[in-house]
C-alpha positions in Angstrom: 13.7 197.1 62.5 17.2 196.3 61.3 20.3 197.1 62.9 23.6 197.6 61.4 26.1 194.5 61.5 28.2 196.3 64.3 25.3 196.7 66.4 23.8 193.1 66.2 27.2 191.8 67.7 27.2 194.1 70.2 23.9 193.3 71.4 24.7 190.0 71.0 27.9 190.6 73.0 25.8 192.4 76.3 23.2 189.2 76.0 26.0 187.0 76.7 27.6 188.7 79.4 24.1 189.0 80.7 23.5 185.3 80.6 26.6 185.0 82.1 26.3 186.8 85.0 22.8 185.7 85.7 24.4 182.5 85.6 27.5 183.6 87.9 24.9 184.7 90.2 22.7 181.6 90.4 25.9 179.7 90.7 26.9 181.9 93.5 23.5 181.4 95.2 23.8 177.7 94.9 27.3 177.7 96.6 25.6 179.6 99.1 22.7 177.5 100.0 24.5 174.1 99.7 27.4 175.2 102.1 24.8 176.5 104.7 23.1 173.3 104.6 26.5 171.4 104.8 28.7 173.9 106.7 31.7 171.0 107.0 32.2 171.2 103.4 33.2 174.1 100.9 32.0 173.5 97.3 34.6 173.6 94.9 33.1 174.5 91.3 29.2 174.4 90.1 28.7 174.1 86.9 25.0 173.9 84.9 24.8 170.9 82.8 22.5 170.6 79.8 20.1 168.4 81.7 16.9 169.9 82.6 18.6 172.8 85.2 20.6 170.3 87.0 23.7 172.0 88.6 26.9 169.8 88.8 28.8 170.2 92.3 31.6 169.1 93.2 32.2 169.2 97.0 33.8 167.1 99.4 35.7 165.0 97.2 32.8 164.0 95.0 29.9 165.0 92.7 26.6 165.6 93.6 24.0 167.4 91.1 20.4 169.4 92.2 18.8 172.4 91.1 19.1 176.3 91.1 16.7 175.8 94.0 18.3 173.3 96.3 15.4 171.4 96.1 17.0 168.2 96.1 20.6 166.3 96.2 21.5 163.5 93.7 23.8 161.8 95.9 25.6 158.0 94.2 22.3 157.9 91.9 20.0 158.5 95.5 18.0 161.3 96.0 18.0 163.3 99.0 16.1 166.0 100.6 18.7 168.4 102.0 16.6 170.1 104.7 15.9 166.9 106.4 19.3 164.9 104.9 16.9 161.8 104.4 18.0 159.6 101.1 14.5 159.7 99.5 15.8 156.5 97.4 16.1 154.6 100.2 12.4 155.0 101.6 10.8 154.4 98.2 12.7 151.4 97.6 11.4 150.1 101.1 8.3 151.1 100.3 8.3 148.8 97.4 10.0 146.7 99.0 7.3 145.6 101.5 6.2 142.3 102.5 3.8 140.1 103.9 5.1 140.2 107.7 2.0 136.9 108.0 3.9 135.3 105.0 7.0 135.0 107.2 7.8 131.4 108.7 8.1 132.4 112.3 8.5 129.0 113.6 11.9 128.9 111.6 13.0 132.6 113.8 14.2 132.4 117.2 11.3 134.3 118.9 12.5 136.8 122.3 9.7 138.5 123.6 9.9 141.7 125.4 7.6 143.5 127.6 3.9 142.6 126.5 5.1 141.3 123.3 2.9 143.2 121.0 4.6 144.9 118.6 5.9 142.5 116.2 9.2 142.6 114.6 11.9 140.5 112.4 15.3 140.6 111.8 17.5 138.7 109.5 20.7 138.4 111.7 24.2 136.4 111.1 25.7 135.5 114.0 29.2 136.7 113.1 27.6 140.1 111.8 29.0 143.2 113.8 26.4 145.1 112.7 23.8 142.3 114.2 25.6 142.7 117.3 25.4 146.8 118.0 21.6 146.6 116.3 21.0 144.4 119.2 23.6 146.0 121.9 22.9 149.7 121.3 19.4 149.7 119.7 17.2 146.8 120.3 18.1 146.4 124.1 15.7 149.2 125.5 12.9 148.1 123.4 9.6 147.1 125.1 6.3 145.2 124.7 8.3 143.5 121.0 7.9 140.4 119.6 11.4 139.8 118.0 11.7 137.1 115.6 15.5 136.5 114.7 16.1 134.5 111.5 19.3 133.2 111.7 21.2 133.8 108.4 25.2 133.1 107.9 26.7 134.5 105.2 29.3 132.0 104.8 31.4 133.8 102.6 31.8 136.7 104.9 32.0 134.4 108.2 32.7 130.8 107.7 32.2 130.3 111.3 28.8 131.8 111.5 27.0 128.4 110.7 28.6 126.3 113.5 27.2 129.4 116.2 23.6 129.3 114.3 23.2 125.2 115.3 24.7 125.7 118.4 22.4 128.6 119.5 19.0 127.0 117.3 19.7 123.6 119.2 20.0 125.2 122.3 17.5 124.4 125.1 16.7 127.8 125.5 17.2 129.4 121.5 15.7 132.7 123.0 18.7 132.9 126.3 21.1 131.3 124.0 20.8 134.0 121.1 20.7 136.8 123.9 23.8 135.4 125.2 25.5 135.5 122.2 25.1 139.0 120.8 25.3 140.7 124.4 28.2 138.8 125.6 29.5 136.6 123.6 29.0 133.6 125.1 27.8 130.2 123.3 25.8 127.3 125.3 27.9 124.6 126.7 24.9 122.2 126.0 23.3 121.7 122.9 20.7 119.1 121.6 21.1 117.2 118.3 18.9 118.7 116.2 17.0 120.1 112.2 18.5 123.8 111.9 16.6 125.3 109.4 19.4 127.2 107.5 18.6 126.0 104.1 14.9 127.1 104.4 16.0 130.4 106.2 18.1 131.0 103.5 15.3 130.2 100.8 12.9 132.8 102.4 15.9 135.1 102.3 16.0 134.8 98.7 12.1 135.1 98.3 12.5 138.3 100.4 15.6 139.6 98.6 17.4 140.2 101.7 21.2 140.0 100.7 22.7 141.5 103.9 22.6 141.7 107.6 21.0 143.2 109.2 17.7 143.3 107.7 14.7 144.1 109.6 11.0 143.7 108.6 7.7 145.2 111.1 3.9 144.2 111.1 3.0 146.2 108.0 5.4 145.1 105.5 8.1 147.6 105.7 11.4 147.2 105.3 15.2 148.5 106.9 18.3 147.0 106.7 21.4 147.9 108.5 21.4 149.1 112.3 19.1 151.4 112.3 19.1 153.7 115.2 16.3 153.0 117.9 14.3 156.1 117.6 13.8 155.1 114.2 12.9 151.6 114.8 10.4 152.6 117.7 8.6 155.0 115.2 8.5 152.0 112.3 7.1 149.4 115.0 4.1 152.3 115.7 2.1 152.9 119.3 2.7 150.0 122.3 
């Protein structure tokens, strides 16, 4: 059937509008969703893209795209799950990212054992790290029956001091007191020995490892955190006592 020339554009005309107000709709649904889930926020435009029904939003200052759904967030090139707000980018790469915990050199790590000891745990730590310090003030301190092994790794061009507190704690009579000291109060050990501190060999399983920043923490099966992770998460990584 043929319609006259008139007629075609008007159809044309109400298919538009049509699309457009199915897409005003979704848009509106979308704003909906995403400020329920974030109710600190207001979204300030959505707009679809041409990419495979990704929805640009602009909210807070920033862009962030997902679907018509709200299925998922593409947050700074990380995917996250908005119901539970975890950055799915983040677990995968540690999941990759796992090592051999036996590979580890654990007669280079200051060893503290808590409780029973038998959880086992590491943690890449520089001395002058503030982030070191609340890991092991706020989240560390209540754990019990751990094995933490503390590799002692300055970043020298972050904290030039860091080095001088590794030797002075490492060739301390007591590492495991003299680390404890340190990150809970503050204090060094008046009395040190002479002795090897294995910085350079720390710093080469580092590398193997890539473990650029502290903290970095690695359990028994391989996995992998870094930063100061909050303890409920740690306990649940470490598994039953």
């Amino acid at each position: 059937m043929k319609f006259p020339h008139h007629m075609c554009a008007r159809i044309l005309l109400i298919a538009s509008f049509l699309i457009a107000t199915s897409a005003s709709a979704n848009e509106a649904a979308l704003k909906k969703m995403i400020e329920a889930a974030y109710p600190k926020f207001t979204v300030d435009s959505i707009s679809k893209t041409p990419y495979a029904g990704l929805y640009e939003v602009y909210i807070g200052g920033q862009l962030i795209y997902t679907d018509e759904k709200f299925s998922f967030l593409i947050v700074d090139g990380r995917v996250v799950d908005p119901k539970s707000k975890k950055d799915m980018t983040s677990e995968r790469l540690n999941e990759l990212n796992k090592i051999d915990f036996a590979s580890l050199p654990l007669d280079l790590a200051v060893k503290v054992v808590k409780g029973n000891g038998s959880r086992k745990m590491a943690v890449f730590s520089d001395p002058d790290c503030p982030f070191c310090k609340r890991l092991e003030q706020n989240e560390l301190v209540d754990l019990t029956d751990v094995t933490i092994y503390t590799f002692l790794l300055p970043l020298d061009q972050l904290h030039p001091d860091a080095a001088n507190k590794a030797k002075q704690i490492w060739c301390s009579p007591d590492r495991a007191k003299a680390w404890q000291d340190w990150v809970m109060q503050g204090t060094l050990p008046k009395k040190t020995n002479t002795c090897d501190v294995p910085l350079d060999k720390i710093a080469a399983v580092a590398k193997k490892y890539a473990v650029s920043s502290t903290p970095t923490i690695f359990f028994a099966d391989g996995k992998r955190m870094t930063g100061a992770y909050p303890a409920a998460e740690i306990e649940k990584a470490l598994g039953k006592k």
